[in-house]
TORLUMLO-880751 format. One record per residue (C-alpha): x, y, z; residue in three letters; residue number from 1. Coordinates in steps of 0.1 Angstrom, whole numbers. Layout:
NODE / u / v / w / residu / num
NODE / X / Y / Z / ALA / NUM
...
This chain:
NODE / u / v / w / residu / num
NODE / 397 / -331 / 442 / UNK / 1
NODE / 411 / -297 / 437 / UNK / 2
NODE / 407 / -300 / 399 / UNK / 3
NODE / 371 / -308 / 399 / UNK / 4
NODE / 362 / -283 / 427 / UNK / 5
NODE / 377 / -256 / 398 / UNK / 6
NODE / 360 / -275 / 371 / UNK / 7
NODE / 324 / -272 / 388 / UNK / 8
NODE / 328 / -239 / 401 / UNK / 9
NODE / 339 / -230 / 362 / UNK / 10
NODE / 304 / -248 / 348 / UNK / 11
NODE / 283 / -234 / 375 / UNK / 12
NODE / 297 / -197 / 361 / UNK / 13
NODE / 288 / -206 / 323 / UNK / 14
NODE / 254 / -215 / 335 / UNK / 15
NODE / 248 / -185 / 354 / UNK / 16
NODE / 263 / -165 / 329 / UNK / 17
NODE / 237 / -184 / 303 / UNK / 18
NODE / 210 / -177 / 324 / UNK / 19
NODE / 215 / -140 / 328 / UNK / 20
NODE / 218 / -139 / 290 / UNK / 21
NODE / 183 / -160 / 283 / UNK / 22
NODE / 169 / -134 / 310 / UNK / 23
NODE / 182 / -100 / 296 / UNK / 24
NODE / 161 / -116 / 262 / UNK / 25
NODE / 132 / -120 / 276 / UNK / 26
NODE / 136 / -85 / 292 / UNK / 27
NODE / 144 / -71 / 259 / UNK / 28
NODE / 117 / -90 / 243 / UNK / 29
NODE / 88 / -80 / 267 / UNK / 30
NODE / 98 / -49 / 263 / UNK / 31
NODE / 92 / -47 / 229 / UNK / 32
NODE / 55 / -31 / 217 / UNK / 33
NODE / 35 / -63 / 211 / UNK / 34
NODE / 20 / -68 / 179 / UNK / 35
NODE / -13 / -83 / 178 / UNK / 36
NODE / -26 / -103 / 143 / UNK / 37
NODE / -50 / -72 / 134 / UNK / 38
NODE / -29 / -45 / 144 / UNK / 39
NODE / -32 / -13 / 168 / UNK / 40
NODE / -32 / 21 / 176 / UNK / 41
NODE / -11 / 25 / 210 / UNK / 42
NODE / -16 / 64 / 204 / UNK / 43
NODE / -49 / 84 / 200 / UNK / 44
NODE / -49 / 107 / 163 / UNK / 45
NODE / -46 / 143 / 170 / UNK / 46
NODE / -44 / 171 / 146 / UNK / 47
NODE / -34 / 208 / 154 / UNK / 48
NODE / -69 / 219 / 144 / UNK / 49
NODE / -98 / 198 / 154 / UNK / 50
NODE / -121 / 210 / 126 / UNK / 51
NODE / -95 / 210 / 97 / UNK / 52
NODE / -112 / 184 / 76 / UNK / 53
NODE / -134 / 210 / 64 / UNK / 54
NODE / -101 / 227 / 48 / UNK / 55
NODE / -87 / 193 / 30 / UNK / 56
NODE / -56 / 195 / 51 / UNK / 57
NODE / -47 / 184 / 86 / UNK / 58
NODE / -13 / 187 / 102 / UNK / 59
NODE / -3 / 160 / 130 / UNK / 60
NODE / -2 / 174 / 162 / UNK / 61
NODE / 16 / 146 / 177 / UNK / 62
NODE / 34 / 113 / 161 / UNK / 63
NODE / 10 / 89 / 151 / UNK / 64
NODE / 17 / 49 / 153 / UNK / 65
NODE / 1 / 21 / 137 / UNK / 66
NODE / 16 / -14 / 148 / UNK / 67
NODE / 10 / -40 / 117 / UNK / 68
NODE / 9 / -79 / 124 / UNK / 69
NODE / 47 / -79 / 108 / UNK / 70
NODE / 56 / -40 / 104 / UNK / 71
NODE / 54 / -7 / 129 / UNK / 72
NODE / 45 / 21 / 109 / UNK / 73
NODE / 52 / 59 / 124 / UNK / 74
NODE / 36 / 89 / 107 / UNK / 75
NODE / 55 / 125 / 120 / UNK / 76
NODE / 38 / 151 / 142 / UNK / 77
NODE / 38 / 178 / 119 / UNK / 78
NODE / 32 / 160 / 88 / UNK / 79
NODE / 5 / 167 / 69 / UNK / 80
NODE / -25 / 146 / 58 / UNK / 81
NODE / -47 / 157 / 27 / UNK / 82
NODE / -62 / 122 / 12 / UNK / 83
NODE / -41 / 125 / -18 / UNK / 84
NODE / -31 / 85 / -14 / UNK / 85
NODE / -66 / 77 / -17 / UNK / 86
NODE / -84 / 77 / -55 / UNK / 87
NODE / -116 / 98 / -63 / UNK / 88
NODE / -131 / 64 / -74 / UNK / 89
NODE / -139 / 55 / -38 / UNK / 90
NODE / -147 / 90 / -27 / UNK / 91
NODE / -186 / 103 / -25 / UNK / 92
NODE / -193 / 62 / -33 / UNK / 93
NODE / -179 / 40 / -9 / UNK / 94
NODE / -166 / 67 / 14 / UNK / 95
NODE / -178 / 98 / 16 / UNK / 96
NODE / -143 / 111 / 22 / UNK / 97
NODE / -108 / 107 / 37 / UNK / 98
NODE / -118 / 122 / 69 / UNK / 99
NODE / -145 / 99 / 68 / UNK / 100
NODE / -143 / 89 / 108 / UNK / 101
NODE / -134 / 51 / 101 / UNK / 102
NODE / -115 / 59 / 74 / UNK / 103
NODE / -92 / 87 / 85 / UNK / 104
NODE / -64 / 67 / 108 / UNK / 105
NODE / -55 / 44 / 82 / UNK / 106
NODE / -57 / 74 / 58 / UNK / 107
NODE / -28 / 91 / 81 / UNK / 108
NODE / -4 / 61 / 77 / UNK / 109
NODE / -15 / 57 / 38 / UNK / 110
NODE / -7 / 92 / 32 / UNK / 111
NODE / 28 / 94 / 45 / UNK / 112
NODE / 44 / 62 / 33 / UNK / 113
NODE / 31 / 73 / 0 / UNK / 114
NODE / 46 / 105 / 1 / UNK / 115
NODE / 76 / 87 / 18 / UNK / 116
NODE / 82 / 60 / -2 / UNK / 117
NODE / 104 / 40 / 23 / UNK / 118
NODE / 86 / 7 / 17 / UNK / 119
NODE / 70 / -6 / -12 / UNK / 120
NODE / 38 / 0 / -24 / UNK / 121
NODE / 25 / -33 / -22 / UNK / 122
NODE / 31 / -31 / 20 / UNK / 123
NODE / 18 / 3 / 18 / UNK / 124
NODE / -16 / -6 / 3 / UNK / 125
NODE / -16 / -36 / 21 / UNK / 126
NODE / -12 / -15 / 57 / UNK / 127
NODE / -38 / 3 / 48 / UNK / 128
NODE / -64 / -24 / 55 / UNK / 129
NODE / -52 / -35 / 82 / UNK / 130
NODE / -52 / -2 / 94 / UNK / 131
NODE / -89 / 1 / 86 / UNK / 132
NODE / -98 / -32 / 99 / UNK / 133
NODE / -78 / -26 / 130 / UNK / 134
NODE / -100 / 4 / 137 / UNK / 135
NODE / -134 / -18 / 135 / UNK / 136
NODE / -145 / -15 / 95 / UNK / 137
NODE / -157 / -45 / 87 / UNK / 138
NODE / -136 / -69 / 66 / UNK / 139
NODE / -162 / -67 / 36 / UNK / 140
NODE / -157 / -28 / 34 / UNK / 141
NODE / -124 / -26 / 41 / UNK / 142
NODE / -118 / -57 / 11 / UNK / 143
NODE / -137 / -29 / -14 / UNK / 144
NODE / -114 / -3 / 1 / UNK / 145
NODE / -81 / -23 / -7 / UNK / 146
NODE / -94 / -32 / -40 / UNK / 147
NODE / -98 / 10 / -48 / UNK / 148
NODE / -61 / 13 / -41 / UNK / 149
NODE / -44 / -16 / -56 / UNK / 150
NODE / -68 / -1 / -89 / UNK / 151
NODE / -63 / 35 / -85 / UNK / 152
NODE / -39 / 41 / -61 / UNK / 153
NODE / 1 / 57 / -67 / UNK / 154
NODE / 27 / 30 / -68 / UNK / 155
NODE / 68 / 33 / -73 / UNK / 156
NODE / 89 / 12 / -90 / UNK / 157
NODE / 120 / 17 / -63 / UNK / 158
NODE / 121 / 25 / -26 / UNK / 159
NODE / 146 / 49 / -8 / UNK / 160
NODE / 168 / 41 / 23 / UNK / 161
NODE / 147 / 57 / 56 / UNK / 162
NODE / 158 / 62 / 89 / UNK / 163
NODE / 144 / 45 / 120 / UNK / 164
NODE / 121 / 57 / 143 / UNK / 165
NODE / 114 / 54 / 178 / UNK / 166
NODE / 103 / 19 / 174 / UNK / 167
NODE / 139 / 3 / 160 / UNK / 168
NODE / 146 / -15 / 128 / UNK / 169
NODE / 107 / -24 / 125 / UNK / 170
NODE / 95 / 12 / 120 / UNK / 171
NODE / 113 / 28 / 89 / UNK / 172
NODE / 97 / 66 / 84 / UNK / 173
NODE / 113 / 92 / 69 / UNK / 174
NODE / 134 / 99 / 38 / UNK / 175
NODE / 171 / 101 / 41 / UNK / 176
NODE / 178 / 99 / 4 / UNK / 177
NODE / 166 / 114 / -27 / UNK / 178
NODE / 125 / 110 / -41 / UNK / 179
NODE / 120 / 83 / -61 / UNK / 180
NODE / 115 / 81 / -102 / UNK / 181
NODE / 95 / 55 / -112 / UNK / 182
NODE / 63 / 68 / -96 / UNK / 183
NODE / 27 / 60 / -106 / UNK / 184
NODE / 7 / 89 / -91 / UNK / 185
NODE / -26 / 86 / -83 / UNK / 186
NODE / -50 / 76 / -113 / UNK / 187
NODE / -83 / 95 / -109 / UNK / 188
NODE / -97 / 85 / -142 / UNK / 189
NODE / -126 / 75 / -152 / UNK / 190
NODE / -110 / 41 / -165 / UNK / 191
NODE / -99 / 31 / -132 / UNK / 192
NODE / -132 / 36 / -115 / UNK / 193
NODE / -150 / 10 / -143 / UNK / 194
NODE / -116 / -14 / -139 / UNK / 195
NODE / -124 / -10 / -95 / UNK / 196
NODE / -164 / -11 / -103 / UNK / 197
NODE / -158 / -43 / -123 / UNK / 198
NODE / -134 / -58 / -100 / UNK / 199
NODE / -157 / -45 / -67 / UNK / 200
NODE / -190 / -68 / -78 / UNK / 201
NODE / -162 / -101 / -77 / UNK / 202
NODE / -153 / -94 / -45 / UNK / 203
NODE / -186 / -83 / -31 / UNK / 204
NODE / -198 / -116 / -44 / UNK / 205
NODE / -172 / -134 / -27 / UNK / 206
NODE / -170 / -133 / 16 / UNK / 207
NODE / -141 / -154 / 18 / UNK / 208
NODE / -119 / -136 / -13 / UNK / 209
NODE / -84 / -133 / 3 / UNK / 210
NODE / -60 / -100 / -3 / UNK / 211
NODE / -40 / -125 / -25 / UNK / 212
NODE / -70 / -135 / -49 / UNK / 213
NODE / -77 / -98 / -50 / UNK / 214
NODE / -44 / -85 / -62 / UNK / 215
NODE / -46 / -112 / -86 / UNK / 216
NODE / -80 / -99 / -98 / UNK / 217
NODE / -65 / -65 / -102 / UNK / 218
NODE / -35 / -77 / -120 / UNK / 219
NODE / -57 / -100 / -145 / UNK / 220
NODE / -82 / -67 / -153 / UNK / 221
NODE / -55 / -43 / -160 / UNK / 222
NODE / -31 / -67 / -179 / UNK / 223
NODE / 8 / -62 / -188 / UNK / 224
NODE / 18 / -36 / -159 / UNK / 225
NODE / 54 / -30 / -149 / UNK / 226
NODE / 46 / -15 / -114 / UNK / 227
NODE / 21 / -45 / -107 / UNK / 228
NODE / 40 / -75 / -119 / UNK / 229
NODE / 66 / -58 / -95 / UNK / 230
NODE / 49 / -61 / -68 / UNK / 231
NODE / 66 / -65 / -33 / UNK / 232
NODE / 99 / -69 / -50 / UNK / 233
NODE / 120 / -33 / -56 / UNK / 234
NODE / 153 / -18 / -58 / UNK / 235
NODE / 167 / 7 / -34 / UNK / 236
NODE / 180 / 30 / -52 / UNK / 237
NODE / 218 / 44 / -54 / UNK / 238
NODE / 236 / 12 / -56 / UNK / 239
NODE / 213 / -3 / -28 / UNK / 240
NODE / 205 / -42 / -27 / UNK / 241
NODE / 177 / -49 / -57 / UNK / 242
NODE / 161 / -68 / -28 / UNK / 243
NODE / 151 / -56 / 2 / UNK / 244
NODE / 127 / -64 / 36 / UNK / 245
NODE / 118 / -32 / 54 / UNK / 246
């Protein structure tokens, strides 16, 4: 009798001892920021100067957070936004430009990860949308947007290791290692705005067009093109893994 006395007290402790586990998860977990399918902005954008769009240069006067449906994505207070990330073949057309008042919050989060090239371009284009969709642009519009990037905007050929940010492993900001090489800048020509203009009327035409279809597009107009057949697959530099998932 002794024996299973011992042996029920020593089951009833693995069970509580199970349960306080399961429940310290589900604290963890609920504590976590919740990331809806289109995304959010938990913070309001504030700049140091409230006119500063008139000077092509606004500096963060607070961090600014965008949570993605897979990714959190942190931009600095004190960085600096200037629209360099976006190409002059959507600016005075589509947009008028990057301060554009729908257009400016994903603009923020575009600019930095292009300048901090943590993640690969692919996710940084693709954030981008959901940025501008997650601030109420219409999916058509915001499809046209995506396309001007993925034609004319910068792309890299390797990442470098970031450091985490407020939000843990998911939100991966700033550089701890050296700039990249294989960069892409910004392509302003006027090539790229008749590849976009060409590509644009396909997808205008088109409601339903997924992101997918319309990368494809992109990558069937321009042809043989290392940084797009790379895609969402890079190498982190200095002796990194050639795959990663940040």
């Amino acid at each position: 009798m002794v024996f299973l006395e011992e042996a029920n007290v020593h089951i009833f402790d693995l069970l509580e001892e199970k349960m306080r586990s399961t429940f310290t998860f589900l604290l963890l977990l609920l504590s976590s920021p919740i990331v809806f399918a289109g995304g959010s902005f938990p913070q309001d954008l504030k700049f140091t100067n409230a006119n500063c769009a008139s000077s092509g240069i606004c500096i963060l006067a607070t961090d600014f957070v965008f949570i993605g449906p897979n990714l959190v994505w942190q931009a600095d207070k004190g960085n600096k936004t200037d629209g360099a990330s976006i190409p002059s073949l959507l600016q005075g057309g589509i947009i008028g430009n990057s301060f554009d008042e729908d257009l400016i919050k994903a603009a923020v989060i575009h600019d930095h990860y292009c300048d901090r090239r943590v993640r690969s371009w692919y996710k940084t284009h693709r954030v981008f949308y959901d940025a501008l969709v997650a601030d109420g642009m219409s999916k058509a519009r915001a499809k046209l947007l995506y396309t001007g990037v993925l034609v004319g905007g910068p792309k890299w050929l390797t990442v470098i290791q970031g450091k985490s940010c407020g939000y843990g492993q998911a939100c991966i900001n700033n550089t701890v290692g050296v700039p990249t090489t294989f960069i892409k800048g910004t392509d302003h020509s006027d090539e790229a705005k008749e590849r976009f203009e060409k590509i644009a009327e396909q997808v205008e035409q088109n409601d339903d067009i997924s992101l997918e279809e319309i990368f494809e597009l992109v990558k069937q107009e321009v042809g043989p093109d290392s940084f797009l057949d790379a895609g969402d697959t890079l190498e982190l530099r200095k002796g990194f893994p050639s795959q990663i998932k940040q």
